[in-house]
PDB file with SEQRES, HELIX, SHEET and CRYST1 records, atoms N, CA, C and O in Angstrom:
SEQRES   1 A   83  UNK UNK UNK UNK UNK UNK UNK UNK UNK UNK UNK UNK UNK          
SEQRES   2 A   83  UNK UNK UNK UNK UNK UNK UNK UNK UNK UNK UNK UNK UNK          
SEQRES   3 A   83  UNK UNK UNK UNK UNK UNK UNK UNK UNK UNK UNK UNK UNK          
SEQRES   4 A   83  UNK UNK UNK UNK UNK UNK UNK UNK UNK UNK UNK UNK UNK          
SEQRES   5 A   83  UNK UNK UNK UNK UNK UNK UNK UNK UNK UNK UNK UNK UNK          
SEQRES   6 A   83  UNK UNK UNK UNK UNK UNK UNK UNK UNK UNK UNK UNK UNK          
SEQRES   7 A   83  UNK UNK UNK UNK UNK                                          
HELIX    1 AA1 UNK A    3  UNK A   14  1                                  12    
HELIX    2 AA2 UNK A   20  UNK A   39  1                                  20    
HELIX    3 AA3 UNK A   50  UNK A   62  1                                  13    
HELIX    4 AA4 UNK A   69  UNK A   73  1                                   5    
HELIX    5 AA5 UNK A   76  UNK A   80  1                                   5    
CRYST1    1.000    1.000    1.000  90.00  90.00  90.00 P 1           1          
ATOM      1  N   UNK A   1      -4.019  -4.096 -14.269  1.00  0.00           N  
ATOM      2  CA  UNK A   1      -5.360  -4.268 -13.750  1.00  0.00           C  
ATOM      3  C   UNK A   1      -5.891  -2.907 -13.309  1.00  0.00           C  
ATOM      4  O   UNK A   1      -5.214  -2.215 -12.549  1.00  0.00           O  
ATOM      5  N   UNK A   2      -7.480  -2.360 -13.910  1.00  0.00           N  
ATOM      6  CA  UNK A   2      -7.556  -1.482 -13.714  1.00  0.00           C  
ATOM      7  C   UNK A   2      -8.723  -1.595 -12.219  1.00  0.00           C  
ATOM      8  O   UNK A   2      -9.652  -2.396 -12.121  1.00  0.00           O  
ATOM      9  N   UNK A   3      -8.374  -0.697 -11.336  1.00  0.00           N  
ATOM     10  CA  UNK A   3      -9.493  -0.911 -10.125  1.00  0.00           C  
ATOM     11  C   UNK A   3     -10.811  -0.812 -10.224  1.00  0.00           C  
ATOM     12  O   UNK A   3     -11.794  -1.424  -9.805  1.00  0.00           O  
ATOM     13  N   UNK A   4     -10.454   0.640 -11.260  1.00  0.00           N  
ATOM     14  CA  UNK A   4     -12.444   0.459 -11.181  1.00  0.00           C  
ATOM     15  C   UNK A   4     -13.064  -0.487 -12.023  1.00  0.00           C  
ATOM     16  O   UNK A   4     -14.268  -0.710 -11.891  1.00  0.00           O  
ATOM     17  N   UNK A   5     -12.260  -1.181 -13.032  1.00  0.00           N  
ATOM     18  CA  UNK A   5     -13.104  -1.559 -13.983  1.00  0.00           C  
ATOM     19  C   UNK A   5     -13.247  -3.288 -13.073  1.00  0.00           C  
ATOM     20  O   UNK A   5     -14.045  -4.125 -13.496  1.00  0.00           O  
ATOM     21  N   UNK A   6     -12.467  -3.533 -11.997  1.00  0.00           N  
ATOM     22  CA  UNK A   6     -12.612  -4.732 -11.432  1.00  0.00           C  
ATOM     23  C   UNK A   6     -13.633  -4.535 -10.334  1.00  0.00           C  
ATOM     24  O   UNK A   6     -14.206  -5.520  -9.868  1.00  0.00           O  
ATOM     25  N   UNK A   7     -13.962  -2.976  -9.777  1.00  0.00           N  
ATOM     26  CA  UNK A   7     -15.158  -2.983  -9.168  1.00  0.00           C  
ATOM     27  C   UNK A   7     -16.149  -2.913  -9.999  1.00  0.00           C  
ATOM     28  O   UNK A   7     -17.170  -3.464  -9.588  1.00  0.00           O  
ATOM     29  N   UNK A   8     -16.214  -2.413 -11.063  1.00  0.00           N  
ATOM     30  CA  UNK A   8     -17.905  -2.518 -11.796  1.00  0.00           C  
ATOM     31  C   UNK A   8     -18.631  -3.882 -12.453  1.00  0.00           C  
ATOM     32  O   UNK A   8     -19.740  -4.108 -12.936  1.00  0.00           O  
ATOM     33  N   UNK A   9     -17.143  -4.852 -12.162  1.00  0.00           N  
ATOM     34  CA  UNK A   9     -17.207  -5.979 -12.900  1.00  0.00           C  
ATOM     35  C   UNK A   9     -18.014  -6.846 -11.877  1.00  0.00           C  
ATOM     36  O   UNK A   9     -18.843  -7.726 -12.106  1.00  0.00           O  
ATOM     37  N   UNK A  10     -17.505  -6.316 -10.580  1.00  0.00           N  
ATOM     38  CA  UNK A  10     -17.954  -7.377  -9.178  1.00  0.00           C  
ATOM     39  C   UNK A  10     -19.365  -6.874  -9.021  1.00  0.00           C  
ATOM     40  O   UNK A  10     -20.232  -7.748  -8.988  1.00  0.00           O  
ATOM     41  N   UNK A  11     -19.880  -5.185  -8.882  1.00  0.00           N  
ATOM     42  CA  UNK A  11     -20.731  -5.169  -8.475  1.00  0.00           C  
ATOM     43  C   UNK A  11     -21.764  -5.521  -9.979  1.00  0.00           C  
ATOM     44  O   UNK A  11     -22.932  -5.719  -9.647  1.00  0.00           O  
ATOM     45  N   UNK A  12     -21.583  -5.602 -11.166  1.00  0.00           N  
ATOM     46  CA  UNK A  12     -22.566  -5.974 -12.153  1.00  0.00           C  
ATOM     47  C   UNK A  12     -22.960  -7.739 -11.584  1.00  0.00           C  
ATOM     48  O   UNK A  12     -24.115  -8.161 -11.536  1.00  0.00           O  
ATOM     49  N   UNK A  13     -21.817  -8.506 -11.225  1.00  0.00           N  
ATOM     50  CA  UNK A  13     -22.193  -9.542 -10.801  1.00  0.00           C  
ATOM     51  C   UNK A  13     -22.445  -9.973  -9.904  1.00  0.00           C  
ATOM     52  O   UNK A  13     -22.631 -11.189  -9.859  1.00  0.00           O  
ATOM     53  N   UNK A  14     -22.544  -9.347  -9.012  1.00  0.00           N  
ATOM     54  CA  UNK A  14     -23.378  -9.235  -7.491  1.00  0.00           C  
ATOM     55  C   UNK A  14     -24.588  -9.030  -7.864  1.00  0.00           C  
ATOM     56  O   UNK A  14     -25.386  -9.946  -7.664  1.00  0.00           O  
ATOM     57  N   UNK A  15     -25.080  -7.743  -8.525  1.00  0.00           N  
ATOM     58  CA  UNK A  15     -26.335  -7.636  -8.899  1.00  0.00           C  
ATOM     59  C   UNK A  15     -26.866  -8.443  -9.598  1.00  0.00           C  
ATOM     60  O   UNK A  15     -27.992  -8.084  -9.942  1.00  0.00           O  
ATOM     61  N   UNK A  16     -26.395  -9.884 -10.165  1.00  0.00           N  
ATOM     62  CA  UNK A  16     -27.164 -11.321 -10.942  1.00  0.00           C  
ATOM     63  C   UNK A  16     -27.995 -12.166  -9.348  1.00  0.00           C  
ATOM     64  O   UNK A  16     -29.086 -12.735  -9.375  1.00  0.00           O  
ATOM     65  N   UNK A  17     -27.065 -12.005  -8.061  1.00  0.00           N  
ATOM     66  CA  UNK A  17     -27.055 -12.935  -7.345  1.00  0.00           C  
ATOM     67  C   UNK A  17     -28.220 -13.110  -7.051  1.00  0.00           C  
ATOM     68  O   UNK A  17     -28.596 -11.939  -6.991  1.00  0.00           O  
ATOM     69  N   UNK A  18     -29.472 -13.981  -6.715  1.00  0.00           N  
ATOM     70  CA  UNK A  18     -30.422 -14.200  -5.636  1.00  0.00           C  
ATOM     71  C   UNK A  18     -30.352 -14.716  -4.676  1.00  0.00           C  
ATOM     72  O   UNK A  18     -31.171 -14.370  -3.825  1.00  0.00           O  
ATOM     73  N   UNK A  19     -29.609 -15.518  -4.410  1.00  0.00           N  
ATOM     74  CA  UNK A  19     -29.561 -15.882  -3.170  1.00  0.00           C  
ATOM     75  C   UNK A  19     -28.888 -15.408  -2.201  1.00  0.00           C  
ATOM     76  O   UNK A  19     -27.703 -15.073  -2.200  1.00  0.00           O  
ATOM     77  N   UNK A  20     -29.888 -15.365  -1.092  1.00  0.00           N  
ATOM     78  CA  UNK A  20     -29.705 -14.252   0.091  1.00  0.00           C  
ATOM     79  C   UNK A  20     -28.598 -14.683   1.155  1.00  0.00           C  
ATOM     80  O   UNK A  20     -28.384 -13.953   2.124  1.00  0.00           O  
ATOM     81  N   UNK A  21     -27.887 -15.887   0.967  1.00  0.00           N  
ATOM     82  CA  UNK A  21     -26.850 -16.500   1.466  1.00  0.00           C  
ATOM     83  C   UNK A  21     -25.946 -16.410   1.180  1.00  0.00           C  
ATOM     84  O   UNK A  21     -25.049 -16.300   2.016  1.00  0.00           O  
ATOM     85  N   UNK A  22     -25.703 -16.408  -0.112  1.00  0.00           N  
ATOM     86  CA  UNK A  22     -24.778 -15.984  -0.464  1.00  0.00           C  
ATOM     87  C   UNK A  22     -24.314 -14.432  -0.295  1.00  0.00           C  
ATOM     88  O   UNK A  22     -23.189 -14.168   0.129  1.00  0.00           O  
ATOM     89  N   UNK A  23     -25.260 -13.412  -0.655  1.00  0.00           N  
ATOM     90  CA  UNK A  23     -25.467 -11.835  -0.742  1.00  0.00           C  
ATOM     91  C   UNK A  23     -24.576 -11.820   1.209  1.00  0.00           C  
ATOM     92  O   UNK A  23     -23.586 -11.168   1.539  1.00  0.00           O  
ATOM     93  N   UNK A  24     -25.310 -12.658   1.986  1.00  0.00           N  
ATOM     94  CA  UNK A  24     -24.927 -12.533   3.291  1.00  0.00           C  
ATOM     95  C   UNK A  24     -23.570 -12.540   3.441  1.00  0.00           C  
ATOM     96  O   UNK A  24     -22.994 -11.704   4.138  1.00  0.00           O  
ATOM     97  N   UNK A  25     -22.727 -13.851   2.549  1.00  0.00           N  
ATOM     98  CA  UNK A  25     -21.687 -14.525   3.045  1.00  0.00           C  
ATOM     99  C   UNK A  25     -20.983 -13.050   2.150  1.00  0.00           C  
ATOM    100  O   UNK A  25     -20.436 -12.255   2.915  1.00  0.00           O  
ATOM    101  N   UNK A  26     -20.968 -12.701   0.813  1.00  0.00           N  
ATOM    102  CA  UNK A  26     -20.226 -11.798   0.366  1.00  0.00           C  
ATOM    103  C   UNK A  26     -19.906 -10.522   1.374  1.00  0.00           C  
ATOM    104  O   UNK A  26     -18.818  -9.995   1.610  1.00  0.00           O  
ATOM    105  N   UNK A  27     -21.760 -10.076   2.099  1.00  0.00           N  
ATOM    106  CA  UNK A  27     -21.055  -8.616   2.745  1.00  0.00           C  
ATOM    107  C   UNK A  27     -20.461  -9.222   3.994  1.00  0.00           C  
ATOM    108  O   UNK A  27     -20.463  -8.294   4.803  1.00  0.00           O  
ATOM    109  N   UNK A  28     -20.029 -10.133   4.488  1.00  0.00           N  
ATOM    110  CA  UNK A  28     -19.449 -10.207   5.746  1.00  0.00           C  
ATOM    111  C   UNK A  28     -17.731 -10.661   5.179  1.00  0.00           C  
ATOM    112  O   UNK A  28     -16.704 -10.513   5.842  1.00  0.00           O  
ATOM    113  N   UNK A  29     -17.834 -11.189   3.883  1.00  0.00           N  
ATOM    114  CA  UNK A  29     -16.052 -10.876   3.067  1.00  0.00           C  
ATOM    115  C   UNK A  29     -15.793  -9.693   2.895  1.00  0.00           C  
ATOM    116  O   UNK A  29     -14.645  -9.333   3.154  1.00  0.00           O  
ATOM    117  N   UNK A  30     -16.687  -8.789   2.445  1.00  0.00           N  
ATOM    118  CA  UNK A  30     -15.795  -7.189   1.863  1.00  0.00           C  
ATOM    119  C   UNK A  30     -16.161  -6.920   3.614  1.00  0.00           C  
ATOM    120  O   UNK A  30     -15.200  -6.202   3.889  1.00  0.00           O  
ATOM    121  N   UNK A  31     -16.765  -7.028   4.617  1.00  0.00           N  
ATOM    122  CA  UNK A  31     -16.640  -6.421   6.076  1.00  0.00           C  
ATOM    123  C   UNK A  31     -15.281  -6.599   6.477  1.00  0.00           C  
ATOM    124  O   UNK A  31     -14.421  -5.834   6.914  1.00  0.00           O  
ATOM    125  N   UNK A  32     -15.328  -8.007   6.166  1.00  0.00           N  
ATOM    126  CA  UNK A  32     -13.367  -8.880   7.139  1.00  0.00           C  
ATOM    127  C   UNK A  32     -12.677  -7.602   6.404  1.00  0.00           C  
ATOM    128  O   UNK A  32     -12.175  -6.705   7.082  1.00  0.00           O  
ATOM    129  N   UNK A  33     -12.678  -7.565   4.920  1.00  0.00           N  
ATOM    130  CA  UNK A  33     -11.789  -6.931   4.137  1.00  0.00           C  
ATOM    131  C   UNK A  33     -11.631  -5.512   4.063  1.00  0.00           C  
ATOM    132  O   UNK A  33     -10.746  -4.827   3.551  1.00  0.00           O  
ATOM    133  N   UNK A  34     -12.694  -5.209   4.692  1.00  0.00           N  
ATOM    134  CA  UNK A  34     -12.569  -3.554   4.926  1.00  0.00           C  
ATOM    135  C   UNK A  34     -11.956  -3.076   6.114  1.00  0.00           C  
ATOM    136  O   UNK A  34     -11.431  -1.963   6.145  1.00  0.00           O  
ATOM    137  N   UNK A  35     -11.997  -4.219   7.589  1.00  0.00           N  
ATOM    138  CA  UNK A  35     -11.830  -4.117   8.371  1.00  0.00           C  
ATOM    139  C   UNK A  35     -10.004  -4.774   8.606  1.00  0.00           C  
ATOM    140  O   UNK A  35      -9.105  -4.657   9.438  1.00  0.00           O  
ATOM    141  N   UNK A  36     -10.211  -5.391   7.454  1.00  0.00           N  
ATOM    142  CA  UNK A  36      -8.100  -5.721   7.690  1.00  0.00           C  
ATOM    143  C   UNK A  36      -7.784  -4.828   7.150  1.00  0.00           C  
ATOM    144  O   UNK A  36      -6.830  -4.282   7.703  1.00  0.00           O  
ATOM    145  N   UNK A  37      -8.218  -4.214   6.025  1.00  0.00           N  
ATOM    146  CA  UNK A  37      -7.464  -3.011   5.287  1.00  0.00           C  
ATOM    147  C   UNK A  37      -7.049  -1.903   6.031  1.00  0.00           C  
ATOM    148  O   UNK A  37      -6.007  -1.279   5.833  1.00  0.00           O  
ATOM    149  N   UNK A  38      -8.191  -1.588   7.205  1.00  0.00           N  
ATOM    150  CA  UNK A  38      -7.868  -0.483   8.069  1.00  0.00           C  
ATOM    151  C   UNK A  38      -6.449  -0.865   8.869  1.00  0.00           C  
ATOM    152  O   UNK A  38      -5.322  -0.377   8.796  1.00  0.00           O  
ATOM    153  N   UNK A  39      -7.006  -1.953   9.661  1.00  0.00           N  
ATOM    154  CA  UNK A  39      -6.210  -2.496  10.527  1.00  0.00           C  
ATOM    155  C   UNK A  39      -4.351  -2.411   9.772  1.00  0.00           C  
ATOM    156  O   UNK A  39      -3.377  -1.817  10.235  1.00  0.00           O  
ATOM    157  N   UNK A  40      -4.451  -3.183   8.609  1.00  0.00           N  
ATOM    158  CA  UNK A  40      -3.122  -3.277   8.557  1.00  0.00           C  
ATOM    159  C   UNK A  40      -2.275  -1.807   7.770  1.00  0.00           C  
ATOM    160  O   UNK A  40      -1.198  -1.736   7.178  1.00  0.00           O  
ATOM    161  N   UNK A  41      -3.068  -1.012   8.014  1.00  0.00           N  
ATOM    162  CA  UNK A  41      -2.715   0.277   6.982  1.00  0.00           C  
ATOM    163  C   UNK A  41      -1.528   0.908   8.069  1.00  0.00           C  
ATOM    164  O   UNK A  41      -1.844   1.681   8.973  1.00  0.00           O  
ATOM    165  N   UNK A  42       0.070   0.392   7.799  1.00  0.00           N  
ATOM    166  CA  UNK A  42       1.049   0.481   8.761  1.00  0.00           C  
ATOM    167  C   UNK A  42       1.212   2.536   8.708  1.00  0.00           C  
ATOM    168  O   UNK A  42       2.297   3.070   8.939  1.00  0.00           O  
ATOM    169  N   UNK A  43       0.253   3.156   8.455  1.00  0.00           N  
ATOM    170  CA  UNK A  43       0.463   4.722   8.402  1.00  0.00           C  
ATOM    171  C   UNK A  43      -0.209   5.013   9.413  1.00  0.00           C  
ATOM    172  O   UNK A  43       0.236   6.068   9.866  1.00  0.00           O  
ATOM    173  N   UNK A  44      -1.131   4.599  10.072  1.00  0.00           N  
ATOM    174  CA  UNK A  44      -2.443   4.614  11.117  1.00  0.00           C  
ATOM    175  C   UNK A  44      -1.366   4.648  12.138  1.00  0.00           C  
ATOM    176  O   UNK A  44      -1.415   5.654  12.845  1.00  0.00           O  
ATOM    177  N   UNK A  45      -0.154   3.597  12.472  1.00  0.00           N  
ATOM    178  CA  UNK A  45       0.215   3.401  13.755  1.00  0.00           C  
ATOM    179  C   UNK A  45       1.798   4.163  13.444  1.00  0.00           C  
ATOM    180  O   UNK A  45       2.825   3.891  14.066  1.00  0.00           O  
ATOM    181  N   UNK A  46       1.695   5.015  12.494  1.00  0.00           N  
ATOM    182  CA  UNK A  46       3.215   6.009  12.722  1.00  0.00           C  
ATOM    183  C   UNK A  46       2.842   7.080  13.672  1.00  0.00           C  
ATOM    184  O   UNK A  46       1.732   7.391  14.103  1.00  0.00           O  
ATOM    185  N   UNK A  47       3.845   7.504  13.869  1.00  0.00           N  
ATOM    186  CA  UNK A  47       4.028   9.039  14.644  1.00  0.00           C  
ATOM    187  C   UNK A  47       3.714   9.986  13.701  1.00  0.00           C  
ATOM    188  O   UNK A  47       3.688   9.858  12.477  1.00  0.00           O  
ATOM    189  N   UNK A  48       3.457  11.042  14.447  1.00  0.00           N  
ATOM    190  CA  UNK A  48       3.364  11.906  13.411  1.00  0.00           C  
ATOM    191  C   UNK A  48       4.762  12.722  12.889  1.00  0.00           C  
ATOM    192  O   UNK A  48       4.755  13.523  11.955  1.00  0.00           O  
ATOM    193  N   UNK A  49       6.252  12.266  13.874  1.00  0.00           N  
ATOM    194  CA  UNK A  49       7.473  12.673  13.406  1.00  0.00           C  
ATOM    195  C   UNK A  49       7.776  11.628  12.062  1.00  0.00           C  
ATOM    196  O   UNK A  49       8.167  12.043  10.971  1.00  0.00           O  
ATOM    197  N   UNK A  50       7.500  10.148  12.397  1.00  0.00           N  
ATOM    198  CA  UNK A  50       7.802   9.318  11.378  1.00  0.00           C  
ATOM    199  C   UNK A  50       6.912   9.874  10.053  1.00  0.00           C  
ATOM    200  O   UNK A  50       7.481  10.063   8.978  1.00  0.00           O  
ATOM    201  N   UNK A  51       5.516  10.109  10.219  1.00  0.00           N  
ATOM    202  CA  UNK A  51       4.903  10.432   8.625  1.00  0.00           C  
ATOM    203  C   UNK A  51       5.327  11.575   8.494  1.00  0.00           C  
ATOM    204  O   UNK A  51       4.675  12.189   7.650  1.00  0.00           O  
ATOM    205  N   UNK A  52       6.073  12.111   8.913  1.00  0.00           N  
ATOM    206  CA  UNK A  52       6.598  14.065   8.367  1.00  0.00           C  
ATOM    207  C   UNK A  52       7.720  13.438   7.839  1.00  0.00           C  
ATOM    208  O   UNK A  52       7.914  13.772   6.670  1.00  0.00           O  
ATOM    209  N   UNK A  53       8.685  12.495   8.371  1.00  0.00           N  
ATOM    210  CA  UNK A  53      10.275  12.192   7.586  1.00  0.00           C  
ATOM    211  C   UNK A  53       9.634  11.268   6.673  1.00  0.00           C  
ATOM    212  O   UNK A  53      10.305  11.260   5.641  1.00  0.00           O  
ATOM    213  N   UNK A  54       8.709  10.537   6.585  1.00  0.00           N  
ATOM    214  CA  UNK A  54       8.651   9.920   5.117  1.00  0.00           C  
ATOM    215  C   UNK A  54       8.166  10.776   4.065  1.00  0.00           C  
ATOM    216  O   UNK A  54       8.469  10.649   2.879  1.00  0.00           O  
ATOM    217  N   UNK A  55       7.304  11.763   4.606  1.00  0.00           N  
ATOM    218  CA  UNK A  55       6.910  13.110   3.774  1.00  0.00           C  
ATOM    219  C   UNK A  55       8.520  13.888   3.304  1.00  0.00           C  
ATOM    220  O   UNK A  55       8.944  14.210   2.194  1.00  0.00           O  
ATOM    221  N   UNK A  56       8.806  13.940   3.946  1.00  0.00           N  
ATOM    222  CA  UNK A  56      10.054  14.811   3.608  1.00  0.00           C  
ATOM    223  C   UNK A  56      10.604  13.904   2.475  1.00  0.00           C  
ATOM    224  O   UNK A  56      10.748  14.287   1.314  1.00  0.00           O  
ATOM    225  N   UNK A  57      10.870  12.776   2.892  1.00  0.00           N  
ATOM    226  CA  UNK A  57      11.773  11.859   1.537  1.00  0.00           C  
ATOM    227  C   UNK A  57      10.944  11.646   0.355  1.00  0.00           C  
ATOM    228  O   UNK A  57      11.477  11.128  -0.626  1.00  0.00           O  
ATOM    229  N   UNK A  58       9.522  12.025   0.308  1.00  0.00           N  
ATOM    230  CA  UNK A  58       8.775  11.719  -1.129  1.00  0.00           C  
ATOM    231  C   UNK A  58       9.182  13.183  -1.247  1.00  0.00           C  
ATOM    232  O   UNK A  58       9.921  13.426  -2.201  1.00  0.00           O  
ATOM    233  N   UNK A  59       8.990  13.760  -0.804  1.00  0.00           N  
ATOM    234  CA  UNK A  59       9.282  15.271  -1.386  1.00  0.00           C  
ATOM    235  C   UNK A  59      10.968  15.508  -1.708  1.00  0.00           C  
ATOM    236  O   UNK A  59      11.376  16.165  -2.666  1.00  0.00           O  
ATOM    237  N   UNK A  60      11.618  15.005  -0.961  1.00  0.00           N  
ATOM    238  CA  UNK A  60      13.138  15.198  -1.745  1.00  0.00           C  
ATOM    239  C   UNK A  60      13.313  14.551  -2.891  1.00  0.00           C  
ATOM    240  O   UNK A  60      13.902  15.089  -3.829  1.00  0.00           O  
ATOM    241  N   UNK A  61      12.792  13.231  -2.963  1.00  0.00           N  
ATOM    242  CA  UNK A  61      12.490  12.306  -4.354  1.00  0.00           C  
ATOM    243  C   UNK A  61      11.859  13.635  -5.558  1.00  0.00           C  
ATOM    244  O   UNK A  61      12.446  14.363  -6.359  1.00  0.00           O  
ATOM    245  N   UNK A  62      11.003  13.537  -5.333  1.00  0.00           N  
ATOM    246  CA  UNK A  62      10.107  14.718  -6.368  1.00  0.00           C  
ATOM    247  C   UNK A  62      10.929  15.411  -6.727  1.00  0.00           C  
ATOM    248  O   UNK A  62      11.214  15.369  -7.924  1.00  0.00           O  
ATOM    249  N   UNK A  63      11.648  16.333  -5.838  1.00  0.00           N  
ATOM    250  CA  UNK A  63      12.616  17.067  -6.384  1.00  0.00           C  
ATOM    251  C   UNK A  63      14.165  16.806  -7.010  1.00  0.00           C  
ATOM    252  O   UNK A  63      15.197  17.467  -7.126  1.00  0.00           O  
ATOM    253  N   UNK A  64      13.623  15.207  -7.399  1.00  0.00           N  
ATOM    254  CA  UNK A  64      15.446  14.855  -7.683  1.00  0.00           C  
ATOM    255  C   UNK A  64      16.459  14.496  -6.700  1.00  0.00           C  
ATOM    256  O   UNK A  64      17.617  14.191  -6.985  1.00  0.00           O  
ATOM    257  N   UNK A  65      15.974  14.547  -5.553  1.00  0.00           N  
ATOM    258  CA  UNK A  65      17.527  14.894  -4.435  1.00  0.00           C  
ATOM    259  C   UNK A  65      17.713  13.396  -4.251  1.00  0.00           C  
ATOM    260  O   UNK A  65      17.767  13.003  -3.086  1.00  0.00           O  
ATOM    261  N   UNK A  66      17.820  12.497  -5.232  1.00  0.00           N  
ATOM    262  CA  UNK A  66      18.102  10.597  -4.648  1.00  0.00           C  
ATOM    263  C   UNK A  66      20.171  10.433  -5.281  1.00  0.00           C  
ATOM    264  O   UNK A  66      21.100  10.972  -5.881  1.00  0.00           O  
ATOM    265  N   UNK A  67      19.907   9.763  -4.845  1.00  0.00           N  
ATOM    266  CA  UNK A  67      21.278   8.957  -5.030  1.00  0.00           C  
ATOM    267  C   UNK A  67      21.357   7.937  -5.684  1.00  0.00           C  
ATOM    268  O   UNK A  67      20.229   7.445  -5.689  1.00  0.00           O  
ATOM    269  N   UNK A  68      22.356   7.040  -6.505  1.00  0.00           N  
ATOM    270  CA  UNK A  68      22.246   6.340  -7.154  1.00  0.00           C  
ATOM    271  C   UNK A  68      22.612   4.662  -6.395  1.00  0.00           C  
ATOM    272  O   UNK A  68      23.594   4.575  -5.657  1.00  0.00           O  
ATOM    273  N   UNK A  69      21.966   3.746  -6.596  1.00  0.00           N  
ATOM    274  CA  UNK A  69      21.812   3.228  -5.553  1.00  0.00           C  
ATOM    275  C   UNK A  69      23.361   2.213  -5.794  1.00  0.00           C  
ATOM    276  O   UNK A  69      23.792   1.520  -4.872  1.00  0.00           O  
ATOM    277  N   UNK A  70      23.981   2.275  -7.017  1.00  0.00           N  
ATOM    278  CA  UNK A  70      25.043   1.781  -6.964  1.00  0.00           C  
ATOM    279  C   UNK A  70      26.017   2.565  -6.492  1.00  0.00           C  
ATOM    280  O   UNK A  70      27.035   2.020  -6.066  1.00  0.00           O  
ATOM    281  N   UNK A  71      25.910   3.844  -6.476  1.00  0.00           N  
ATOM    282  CA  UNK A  71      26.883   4.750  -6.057  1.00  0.00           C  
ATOM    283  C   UNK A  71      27.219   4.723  -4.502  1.00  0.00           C  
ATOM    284  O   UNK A  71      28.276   4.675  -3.873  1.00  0.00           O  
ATOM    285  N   UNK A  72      25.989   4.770  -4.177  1.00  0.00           N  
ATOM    286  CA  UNK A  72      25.596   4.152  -2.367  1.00  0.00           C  
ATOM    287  C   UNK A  72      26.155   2.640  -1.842  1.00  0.00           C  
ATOM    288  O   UNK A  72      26.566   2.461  -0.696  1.00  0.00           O  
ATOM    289  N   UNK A  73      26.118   1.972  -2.498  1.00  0.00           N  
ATOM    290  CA  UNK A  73      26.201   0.558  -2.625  1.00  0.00           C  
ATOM    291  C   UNK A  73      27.761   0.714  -2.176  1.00  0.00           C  
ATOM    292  O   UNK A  73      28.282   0.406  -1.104  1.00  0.00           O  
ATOM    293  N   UNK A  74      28.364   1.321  -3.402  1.00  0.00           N  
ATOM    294  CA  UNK A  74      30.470   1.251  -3.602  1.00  0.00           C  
ATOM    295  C   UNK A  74      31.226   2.594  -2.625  1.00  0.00           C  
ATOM    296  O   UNK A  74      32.417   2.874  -2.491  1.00  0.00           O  
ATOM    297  N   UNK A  75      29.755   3.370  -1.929  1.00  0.00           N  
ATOM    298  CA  UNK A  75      30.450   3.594  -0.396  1.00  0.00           C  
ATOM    299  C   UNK A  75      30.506   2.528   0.272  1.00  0.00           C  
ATOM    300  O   UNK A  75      31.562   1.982   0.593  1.00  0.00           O  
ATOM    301  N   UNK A  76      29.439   2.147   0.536  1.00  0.00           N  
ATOM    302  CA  UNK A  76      29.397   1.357   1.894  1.00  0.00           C  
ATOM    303  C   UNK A  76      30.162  -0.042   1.749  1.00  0.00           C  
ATOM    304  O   UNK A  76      30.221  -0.731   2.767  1.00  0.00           O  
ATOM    305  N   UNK A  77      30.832  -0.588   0.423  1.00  0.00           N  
ATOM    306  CA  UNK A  77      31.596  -1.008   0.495  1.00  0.00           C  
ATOM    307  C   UNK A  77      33.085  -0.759   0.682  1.00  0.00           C  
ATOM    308  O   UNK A  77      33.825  -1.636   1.128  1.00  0.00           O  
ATOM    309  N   UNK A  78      33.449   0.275   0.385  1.00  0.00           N  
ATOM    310  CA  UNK A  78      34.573   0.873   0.472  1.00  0.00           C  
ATOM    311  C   UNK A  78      34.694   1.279   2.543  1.00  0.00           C  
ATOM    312  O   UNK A  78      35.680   1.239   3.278  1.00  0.00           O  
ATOM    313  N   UNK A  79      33.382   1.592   2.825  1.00  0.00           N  
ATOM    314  CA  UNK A  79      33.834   2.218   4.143  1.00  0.00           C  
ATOM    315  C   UNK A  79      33.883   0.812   5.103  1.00  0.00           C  
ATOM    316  O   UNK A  79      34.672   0.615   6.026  1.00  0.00           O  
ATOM    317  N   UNK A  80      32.623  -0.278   4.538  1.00  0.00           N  
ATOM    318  CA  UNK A  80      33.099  -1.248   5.432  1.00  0.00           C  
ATOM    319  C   UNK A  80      33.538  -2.653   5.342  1.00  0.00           C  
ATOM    320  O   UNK A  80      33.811  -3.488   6.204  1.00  0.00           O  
ATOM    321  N   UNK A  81      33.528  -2.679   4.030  1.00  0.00           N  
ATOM    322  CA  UNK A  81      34.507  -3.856   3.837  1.00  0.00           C  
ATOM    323  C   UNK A  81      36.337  -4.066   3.442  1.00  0.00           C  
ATOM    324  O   UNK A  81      36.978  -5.116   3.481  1.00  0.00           O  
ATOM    325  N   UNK A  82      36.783  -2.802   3.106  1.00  0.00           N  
ATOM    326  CA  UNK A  82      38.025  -2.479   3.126  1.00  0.00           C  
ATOM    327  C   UNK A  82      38.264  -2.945   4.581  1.00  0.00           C  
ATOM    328  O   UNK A  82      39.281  -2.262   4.462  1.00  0.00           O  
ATOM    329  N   UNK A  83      38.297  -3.216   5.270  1.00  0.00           N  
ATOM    330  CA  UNK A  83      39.038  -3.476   6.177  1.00  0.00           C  
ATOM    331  C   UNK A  83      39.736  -4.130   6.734  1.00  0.00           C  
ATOM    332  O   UNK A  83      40.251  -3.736   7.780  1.00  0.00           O  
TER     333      UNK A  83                                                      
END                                                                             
């Protein structure tokens, strides 16, 4: 799904609408929706130490520095289920 082509699709058919009730009821949906989008955008309520270490891990990613997640996996079995 491409974004813009699903916004040009909404606003070509917004622009059919006449009725002013409806036009009403739509901008007070994209309002709720602009206004949860902010709200739930969980980056707004990090620290600014937490968005520097998630910065750091897209940037170690970029550069290759990951692990393999099975390789990770058959430590942490080895360290804690051997026992």
């Amino acid at each position: 799904m491409n974004i813009q082509v699903e916004k040009k699709e909404i606003v070509e058919r917004f622009n059919q609408i006449e009725d002013i009730e409806l036009i009403t009821a739509v901008k007070h949906l994209i309002d709720y929706g602009l206004q949860r989008q902010t709200e739930t955008d969980f980056w707004n309520y990090l620290s600014k130490e937490q968005k520097q270490s998630i910065e750091r891990g897209i940037n170690q990613a970029d550069d290759g520095e990951l692990y393999d997640h099975d390789v990770v996996m058959a430590g942490f079995k080895e360290k804690y289920l051997a026992r």
